[in-house]
N, C-alpha and C positions, 0 to 999 in steps of 0.2 A: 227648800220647803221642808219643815217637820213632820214629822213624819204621825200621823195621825195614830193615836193611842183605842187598841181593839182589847176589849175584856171576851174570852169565853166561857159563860159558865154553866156547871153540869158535872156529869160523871160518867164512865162507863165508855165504850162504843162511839156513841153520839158526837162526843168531846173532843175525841180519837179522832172520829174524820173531821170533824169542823179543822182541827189545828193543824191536822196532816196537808189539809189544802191550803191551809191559809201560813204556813211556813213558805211556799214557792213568792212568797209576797214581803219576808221579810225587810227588802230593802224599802217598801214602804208601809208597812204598818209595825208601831210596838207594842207585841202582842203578847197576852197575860193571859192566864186559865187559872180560876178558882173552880176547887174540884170539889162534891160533898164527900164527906167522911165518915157517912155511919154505918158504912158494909160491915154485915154480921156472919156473911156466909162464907162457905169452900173457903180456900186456904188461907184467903185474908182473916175472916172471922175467927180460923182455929189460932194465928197468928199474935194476932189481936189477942183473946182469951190467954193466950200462953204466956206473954212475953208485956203485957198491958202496954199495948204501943197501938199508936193510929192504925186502920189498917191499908193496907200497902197497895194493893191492884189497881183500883181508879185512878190513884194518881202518881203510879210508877206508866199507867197507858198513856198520862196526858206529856209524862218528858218524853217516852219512847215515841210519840207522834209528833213533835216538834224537833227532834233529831235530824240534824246535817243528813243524817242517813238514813238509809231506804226506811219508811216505819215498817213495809210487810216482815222484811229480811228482820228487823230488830225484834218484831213482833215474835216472829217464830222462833228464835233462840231463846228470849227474856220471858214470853207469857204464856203460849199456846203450851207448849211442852208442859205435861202433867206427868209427873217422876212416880214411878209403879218398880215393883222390887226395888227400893229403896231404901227399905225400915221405915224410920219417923221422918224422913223427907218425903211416903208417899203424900201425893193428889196436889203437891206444894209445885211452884215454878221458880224459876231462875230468879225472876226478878224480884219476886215478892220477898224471897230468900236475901237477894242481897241488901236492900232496902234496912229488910229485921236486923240483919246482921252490923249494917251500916248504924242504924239508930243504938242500937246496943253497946256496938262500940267507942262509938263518940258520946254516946248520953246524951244525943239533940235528934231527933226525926229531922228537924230542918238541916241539918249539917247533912245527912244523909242523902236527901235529895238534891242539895247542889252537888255531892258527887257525883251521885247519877247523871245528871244538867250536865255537869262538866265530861263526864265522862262519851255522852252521846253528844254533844256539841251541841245543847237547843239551842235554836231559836228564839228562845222568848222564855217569861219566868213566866213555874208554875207555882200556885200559892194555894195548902191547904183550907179549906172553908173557914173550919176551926181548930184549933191545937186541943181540944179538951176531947174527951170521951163521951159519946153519946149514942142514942139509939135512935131510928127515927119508930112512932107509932101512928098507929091506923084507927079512927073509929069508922064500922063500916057500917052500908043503910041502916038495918037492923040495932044498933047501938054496940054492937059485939066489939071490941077491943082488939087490935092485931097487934103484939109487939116488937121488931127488932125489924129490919129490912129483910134478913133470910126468909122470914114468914109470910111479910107483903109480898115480897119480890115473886116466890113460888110458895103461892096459897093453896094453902091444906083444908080451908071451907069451902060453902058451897059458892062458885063463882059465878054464879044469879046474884051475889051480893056485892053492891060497888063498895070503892072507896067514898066515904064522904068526906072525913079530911084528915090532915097527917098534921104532927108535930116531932119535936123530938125529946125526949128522955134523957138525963136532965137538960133544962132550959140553958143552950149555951150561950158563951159571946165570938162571936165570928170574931178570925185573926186580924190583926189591925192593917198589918202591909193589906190584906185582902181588899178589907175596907177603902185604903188608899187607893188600892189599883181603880177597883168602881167610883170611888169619889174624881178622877182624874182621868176618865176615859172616854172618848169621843162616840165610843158607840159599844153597847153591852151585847152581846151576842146570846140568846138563851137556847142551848145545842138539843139537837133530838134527842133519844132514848127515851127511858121508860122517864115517865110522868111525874111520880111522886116519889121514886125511889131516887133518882139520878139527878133530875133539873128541882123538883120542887125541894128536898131532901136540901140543897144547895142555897137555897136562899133562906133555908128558916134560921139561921142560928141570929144571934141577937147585934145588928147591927148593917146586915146585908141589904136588908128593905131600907133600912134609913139613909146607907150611903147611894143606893140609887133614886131614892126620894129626894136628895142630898144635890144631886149632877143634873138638873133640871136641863143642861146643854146635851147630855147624850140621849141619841136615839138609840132605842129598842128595838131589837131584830130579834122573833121567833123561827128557828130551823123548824120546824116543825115536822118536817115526814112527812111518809104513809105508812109505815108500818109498825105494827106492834107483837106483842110476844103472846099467842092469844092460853100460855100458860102460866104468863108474867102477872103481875099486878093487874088487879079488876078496876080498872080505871075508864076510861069512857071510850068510846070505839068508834067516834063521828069526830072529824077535824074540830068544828066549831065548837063543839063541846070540850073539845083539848085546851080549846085557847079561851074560854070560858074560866074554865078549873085555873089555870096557868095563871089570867089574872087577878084571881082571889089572893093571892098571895104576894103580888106586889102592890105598890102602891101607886103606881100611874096605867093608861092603855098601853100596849105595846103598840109601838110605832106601826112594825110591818112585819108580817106573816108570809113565811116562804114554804109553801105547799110541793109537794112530789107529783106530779099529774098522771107519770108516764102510767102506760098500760103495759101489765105484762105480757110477756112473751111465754109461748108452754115453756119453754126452757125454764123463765124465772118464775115460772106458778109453781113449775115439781122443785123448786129452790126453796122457792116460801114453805112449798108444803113439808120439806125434808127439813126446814128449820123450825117450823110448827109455827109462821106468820100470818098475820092476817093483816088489812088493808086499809083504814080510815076512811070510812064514808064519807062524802062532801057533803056533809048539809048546809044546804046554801042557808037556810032560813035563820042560823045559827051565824051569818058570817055576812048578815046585811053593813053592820056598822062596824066592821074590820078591814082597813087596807091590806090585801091580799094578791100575793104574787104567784099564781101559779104556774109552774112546768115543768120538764122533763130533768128530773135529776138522779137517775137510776145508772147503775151501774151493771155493766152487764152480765156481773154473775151476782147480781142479787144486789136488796140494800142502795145507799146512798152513794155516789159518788163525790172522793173528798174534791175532785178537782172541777167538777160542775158546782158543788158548793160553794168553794173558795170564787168561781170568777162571778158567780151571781152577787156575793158577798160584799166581792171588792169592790162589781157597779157600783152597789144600792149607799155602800158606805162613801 
């Protein structure tokens, strides 16, 4: 039997754990993650600015979570580490370093991620959104303009103001193997995280909504969450409303919506609280005409669990 073809796309965290669970799977699905590209901030952004290359972080997370090996262990040597008494290597990580270094050297961003690929043994090809340079922007309630993701992502106005919708700066064209991957994939996976900066950020460049308009045979799978960053991007704070926003931007319903139900524990409240989370109301009134799966997918020091994810994943697919 073939092995049934899984796209995940997004950026950030969210991405992170979707593939980190769904690698234990690799002898039956062949799995792809398109990552968005237009982080402006922390070291990728100074990166980016310096060296005028993609920037590095979201999609140095999505090979290091498809690695043969452990991603925490990979995590902590390549990401987590933020280099201090340094010189000009501080607030910079291991990985985003060698990425720049990797792109620089060879004169291709993509040669440098197959090294990486090759180096931690993924599981599965990761494919930038788009090769060109871009920003994403905000107009919010009020018509106020936000521009670059460092500014959406952690907004400096008054957060009484939502987002109303994002684009990006300039008008790109999504990569083509990208496009391939979703033209050719039996089911598209759209991973948690933040909203407009990570998932929606991901489908805007020019071609992404076409190739899933394109694959009338894959179904659509929302990770959707519980939680948000409640000093992240001013995006909506009610599930239904998440998958409201989320469908403005494609071009079909999403098939199925998989919901976090669990209740916290005090342990994982003072977790949220020390991470400054908050929780997605259910409003049912918002999620009459969405097939939705809810249950327990928490992990128990906080956050998503990649390996509740991955086997809910594997059922539904």
């Amino acid at each position: 039997m073939s092995k049934k073809k899984i796209v995940v796309i997004g950026g950030g965290n969210g991405s992170a754990i979707c593939l980190d669970g769904l690698k234990k799977y690799a002898d039956k699905f062949d799995i792809s993650a398109i990552i968005s590209m237009s982080d402006s901030g922390g070291s990728s952004g100074k990166l980016r600015k310096e060296f005028n290359t993609l920037p590095p972080g979201d999609i140095m997370r999505a090979i290091l979570s498809l690695a043969k090996y452990d991603y925490k262990v990979l995590r902590q040597i390549f990401y987590k580490p933020r280099f201090t008494n340094t010189g000009k290597l501080d607030s910079h990580n291991l990985g985003n370093l060698f990425l720049t270094l990797m792109s620089q050297y060879s004169g291709n961003f993509l040669y440098a991620l197959e090294a990486l690929s090759q180096s931690v043994e993924a599981q599965g090809r990761v494919y930038p959104v788009t090769l060109e340079n871009c920003d994403l922007a905000a107009e919010l309630q009020n018509g106020d303009i936000i521009k670059t993701e460092e500014f959406i992502d952690n907004p400096k106005y008054n957060r009484g103001l939502k987002i109303k919708k994002v684009w990006l700066e300039p008008c790109c064209q999504a990569y083509a193997e990208a496009q391939r991957a979703i033209e050719a994939a039996d089911c598209i996976i759209l991973s948690p995280g933040s909203l407009y900066t990570s998932l929606i950020a991901a489908l805007l460049p020019v071609g992404i909504k076409q190739a899933i308009d394109k694959n009338i045979k894959a179904k659509i799978i929302y990770v959707a969450g519980s939680a948000y960053r409640l000093d992240g991007e001013t995006g909506p704070e009610k599930v239904g409303e998440v998958v409201l926003q989320m469908e403005r931007y494609l071009p079909r319903r999403i098939d199925l919506v998989i919901y976090n139900n669990h209740k916290l524990t005090k342990k994982q409240k003072e977790i949220y609280k020390t991470r400054n989370w908050g929780v997605f109301a259910y409003d049912k009134e918002n999620l009459k005409n969405i097939k939705i799966k809810s249950l327990d997918l928490e992990d128990k020091d906080g956050g998503l669990s990649a390996e509740k994810v991955a086997a809910i994943l594997t059922k539904f697919i």
